[in-house]
C-alpha positions in Angstrom: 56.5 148.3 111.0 57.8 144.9 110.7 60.7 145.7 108.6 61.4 148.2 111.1 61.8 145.7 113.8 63.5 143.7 111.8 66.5 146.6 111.3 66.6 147.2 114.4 67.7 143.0 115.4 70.4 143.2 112.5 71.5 146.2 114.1 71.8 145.1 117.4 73.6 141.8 115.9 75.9 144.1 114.2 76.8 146.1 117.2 77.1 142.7 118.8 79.6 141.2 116.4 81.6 144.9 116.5 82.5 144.3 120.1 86.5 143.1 120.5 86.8 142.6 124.4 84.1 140.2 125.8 83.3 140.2 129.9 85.8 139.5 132.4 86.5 136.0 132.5 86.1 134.7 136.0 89.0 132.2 137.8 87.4 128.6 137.9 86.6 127.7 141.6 87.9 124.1 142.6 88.8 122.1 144.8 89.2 118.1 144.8 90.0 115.5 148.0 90.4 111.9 148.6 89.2 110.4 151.8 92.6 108.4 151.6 95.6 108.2 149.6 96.4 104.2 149.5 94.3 102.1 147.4 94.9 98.3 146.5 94.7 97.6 142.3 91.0 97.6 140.9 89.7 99.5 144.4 88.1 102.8 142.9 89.2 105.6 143.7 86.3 108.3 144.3 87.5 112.0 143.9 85.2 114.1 145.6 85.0 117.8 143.6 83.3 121.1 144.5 83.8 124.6 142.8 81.9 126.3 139.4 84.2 125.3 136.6 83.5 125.0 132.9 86.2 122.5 132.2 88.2 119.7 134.2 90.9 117.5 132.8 92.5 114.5 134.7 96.3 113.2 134.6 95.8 110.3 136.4 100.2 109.8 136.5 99.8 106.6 134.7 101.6 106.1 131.1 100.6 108.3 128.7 98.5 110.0 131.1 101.4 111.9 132.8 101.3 115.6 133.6 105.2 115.8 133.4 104.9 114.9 129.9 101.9 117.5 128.8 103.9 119.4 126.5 105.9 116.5 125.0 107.2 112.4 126.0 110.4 112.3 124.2 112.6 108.8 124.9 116.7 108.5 124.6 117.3 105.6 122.8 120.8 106.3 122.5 123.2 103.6 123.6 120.0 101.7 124.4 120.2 98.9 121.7 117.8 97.7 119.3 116.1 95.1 117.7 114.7 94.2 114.3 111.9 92.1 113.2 109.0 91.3 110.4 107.2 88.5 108.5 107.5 87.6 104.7 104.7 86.0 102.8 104.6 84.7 99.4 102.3 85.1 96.4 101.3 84.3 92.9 102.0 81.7 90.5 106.1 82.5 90.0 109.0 79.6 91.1 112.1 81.5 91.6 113.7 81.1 94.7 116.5 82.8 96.6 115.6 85.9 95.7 114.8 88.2 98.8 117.9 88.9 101.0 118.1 91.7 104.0 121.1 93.8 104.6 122.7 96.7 106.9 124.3 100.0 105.4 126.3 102.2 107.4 128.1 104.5 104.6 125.3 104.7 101.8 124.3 108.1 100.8 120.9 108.1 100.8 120.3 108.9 96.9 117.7 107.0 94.8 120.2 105.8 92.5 121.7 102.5 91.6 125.2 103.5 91.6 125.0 105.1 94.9 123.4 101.6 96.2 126.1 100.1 94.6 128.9 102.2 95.9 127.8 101.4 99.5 128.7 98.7 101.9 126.1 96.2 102.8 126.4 93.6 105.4 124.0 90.5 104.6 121.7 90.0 107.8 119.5 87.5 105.6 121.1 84.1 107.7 119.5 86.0 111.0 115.9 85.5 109.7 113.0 82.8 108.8 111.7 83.4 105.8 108.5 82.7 104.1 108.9 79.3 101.5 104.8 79.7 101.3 102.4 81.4 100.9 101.7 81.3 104.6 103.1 84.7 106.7 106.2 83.9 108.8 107.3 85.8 111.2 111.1 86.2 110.7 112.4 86.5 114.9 113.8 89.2 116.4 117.5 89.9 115.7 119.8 92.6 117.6 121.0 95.6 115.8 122.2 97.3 118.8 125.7 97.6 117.0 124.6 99.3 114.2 122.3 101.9 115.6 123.7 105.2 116.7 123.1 108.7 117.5 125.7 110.1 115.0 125.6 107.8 112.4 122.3 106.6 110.5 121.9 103.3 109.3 119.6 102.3 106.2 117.8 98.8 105.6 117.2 97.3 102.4 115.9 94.2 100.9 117.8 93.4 97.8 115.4 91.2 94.9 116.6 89.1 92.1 115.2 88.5 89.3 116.9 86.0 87.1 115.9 85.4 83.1 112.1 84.2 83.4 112.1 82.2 79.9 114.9 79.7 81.6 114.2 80.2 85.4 110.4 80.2 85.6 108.2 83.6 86.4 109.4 86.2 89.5 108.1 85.4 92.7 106.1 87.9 94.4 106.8 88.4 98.1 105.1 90.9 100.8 106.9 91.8 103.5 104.8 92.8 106.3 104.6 94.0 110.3 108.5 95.5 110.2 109.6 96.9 113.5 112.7 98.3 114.4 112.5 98.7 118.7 114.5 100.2 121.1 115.4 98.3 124.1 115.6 101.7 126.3 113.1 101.6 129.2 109.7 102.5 128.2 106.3 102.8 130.1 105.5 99.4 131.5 105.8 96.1 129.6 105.0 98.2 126.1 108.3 98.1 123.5 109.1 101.6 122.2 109.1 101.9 118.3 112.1 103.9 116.1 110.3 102.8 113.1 107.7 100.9 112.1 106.1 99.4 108.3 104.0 103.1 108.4 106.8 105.3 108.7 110.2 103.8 108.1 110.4 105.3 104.5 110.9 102.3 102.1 111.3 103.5 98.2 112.3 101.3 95.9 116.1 101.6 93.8 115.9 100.0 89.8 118.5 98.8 88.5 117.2 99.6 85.0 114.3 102.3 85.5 113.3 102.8 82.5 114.1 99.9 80.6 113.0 97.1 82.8 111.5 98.2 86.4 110.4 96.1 89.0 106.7 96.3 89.6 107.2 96.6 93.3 104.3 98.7 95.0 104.8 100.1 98.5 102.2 101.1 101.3 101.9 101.9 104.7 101.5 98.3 105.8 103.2 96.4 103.1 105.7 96.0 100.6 105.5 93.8 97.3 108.1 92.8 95.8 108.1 91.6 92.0 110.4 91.8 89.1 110.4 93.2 85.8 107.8 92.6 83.9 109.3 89.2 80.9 108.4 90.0 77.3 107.5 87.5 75.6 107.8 87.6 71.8 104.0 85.9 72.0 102.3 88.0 73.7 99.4 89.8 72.1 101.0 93.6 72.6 103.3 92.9 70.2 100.3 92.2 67.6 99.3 95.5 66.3 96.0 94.3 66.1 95.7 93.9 69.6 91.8 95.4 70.4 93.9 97.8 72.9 95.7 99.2 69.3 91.7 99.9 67.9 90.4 103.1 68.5 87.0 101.7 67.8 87.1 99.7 71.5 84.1 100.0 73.3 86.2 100.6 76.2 87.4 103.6 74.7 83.5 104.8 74.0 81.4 106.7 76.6 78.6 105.9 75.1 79.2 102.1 75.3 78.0 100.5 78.7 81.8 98.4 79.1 82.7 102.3 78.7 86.7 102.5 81.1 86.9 105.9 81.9 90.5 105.5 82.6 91.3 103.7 79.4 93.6 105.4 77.0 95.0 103.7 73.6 98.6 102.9 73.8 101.2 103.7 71.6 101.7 100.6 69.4 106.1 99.2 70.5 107.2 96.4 68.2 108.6 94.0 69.9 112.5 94.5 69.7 114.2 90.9 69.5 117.8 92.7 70.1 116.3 94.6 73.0 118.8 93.4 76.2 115.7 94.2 78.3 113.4 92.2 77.1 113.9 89.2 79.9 117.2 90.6 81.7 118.9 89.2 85.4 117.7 92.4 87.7 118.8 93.9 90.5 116.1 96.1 93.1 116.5 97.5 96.3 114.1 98.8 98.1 115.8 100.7 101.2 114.6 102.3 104.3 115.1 106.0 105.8 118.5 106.6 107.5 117.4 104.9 111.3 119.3 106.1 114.3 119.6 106.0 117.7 119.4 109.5 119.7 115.7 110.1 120.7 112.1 109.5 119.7 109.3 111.8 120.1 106.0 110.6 121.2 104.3 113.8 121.5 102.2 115.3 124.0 100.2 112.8 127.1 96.6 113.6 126.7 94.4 114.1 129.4 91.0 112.4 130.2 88.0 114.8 130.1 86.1 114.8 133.6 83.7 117.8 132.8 82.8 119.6 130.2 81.6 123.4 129.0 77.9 122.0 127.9 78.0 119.2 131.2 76.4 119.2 134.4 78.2 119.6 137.8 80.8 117.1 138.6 80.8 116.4 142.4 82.6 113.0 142.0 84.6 110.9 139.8 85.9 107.6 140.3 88.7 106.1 138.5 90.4 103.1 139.2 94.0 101.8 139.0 95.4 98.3 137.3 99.2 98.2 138.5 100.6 99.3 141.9 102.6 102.1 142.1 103.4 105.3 143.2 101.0 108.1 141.5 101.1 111.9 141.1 97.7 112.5 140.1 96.7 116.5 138.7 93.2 117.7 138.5 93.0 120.9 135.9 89.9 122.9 136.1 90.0 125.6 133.5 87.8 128.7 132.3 88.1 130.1 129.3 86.7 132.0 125.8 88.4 133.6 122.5 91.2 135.6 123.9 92.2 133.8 127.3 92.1 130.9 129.6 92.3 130.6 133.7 93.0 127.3 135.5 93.8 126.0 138.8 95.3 122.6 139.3 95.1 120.4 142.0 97.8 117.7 142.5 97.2 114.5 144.9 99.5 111.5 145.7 98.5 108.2 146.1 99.9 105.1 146.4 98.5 101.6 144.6 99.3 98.0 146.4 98.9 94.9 145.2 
């Protein structure tokens, strides 16, 4: 009997699950009213709301909180002007100096190559900045680009590194260049400064002059770059002695069984060191270079709205929200219904105005 009863709930659940069209889905019922439509800054603003709804969203006409900009903010930047800025910082144990400088590219092509670096035109911006001489972070100042950016023409930014011969001129420096911003000076939602690119997003890859032979050990991330040149060999140093414990095949490190045990260790292939080698402590020459910027229009998706009720929420029959700057404010209430295959809203638009 029981496994009878049992059948029949998994057929019911079955027949359940079967069914494509689910009940009619019924318009929300809303409404929403202000007892007046001028506030002063900080007064709250009470929102009185009636109706059966299983959803309601706010755009309260603020920035980023803008109904007219639901389905996308995008900015024109173009003619607009820009600005450049970032902070340098220095590291390690190295004494080389004068080797960062900053330039501007109008005609380079883009490609990962040396040549193609080469080949370009570069305008040195470095005289424009502060510059780290320590190891504390500077901030290097603002300086306007508005010449170079353009809708139709993309401009590239790189940071050219020397490294000189370290058995004469001491070890490479490392430097980290941090916080880079390039911002438009279009009008923008309040006092905020509207980003073309920032240290996340602006592309840097680094350009060796000699990849294979003697690359810089740069590393790049999404909120710093590191510069540091090719790695000096030194006749003396202990990979050059083949028996080096990195050379033996009988290192612990190289045993699972042993508890100093590297699981990412691997034994190297044993490379004399080569006294004729022109790589072995060379003058170098690295790039690392930006995305093409330009000036025509940046995308700052979607304004999001701020949840008032929700499906699994009780009854809403106020909400008070209050406003920081005066202004002039087209407010939008969205109440919405909705399941697997459709959804039914009403929205409800007030204006108010905010004084000082």
């Amino acid at each position: 009997m029981q496994h009878k009863f049992l059948w029949l709930i998994c057929m019911g659940l079955a027949l359940g699950a079967c069914s494509d069209k689910l009940g009619e889905l019924e318009d929300p019922v809303f409404d929403v009213k202000v007892t007046k439509t001028t506030f002063k800054v900080n007064e709250p603003v009470v929102f009185t709301i009636s109706g059966v709804q299983d959803n309601i969203s706010l755009y309260s006409g603020e920035g980023f909180n803008d109904y007219a900009f639901k389905d996308g903010r995008k900015i024109v930047v173009t003619g607009k002007g820009a600005t450049l800025d970032f902070s340098t910082q220095l590291a390690g144990t190295g004494t080389q100096t004068g080797q960062v400088s900053v330039w501007l590219s109008d005609n380079y092509n883009g490609k990962d190559d040396f040549a193609s670096v080469k080949a370009a035109n570069w305008t040195d911006i470095t005289s424009s900045f502060t510059l780290a001489t320590t190891t504390t972070n500077v901030a290097s100042g603002k300086l306007d680009i508005s010449t170079w950016i353009d809708a139709d023409k993309p401009v590239y930014l790189g940071f050219r590194y020397i490294t000189k011969p370290q058995a004469v001129n001491g070890l490479a420096r490392i430097w980290w260049i941090q916080n880079m911003a390039v911002r438009s000076k279009a009008p923008f939602v309040g006092t905020q400064e509207l980003l073309i690119a920032n240290q996340e997003n602006i592309g840097f890859r680094t350009i060796n002059q000699f990849p294979v032979d003697a690359p810089a050990q740069n590393t790049i991330t999404a909120s710093r770059v590191t510069l540091l040149g090719n790695k000096y060999k030194d006749p003396n140093d202990s990979i050059y002695n083949r028996n080096y414990s990195l050379y033996n095949p009988l290192n612990p490190i190289y045993d699972p069984k042993s508890p100093v045990y590297q699981p990412s260790a691997r034994i190297p292939v044993f490379v004399p060191y080569d006294p004729a080698s022109p790589y072995n402590d060379p003058l170098t020459e690295t790039w690392v270079i930006s995305k093409p910027l330009q000036g025509d229009t940046v995308s700052l998706g979607p304004d999001r709205a701020i949840s008032v009720k929700g499906i699994n929420t009780d009854a809403v029959e106020e909400y008070v929200y209050t406003y920081k700057t005066p202004g002039n404010y087209k407010v939008y209430f969205i109440a919405y219904n909705h399941n697997k295959e459709e959804t039914k809203t009403v929205v409800k638009q007030l204006d108010l105005t905010i004084t000082p």
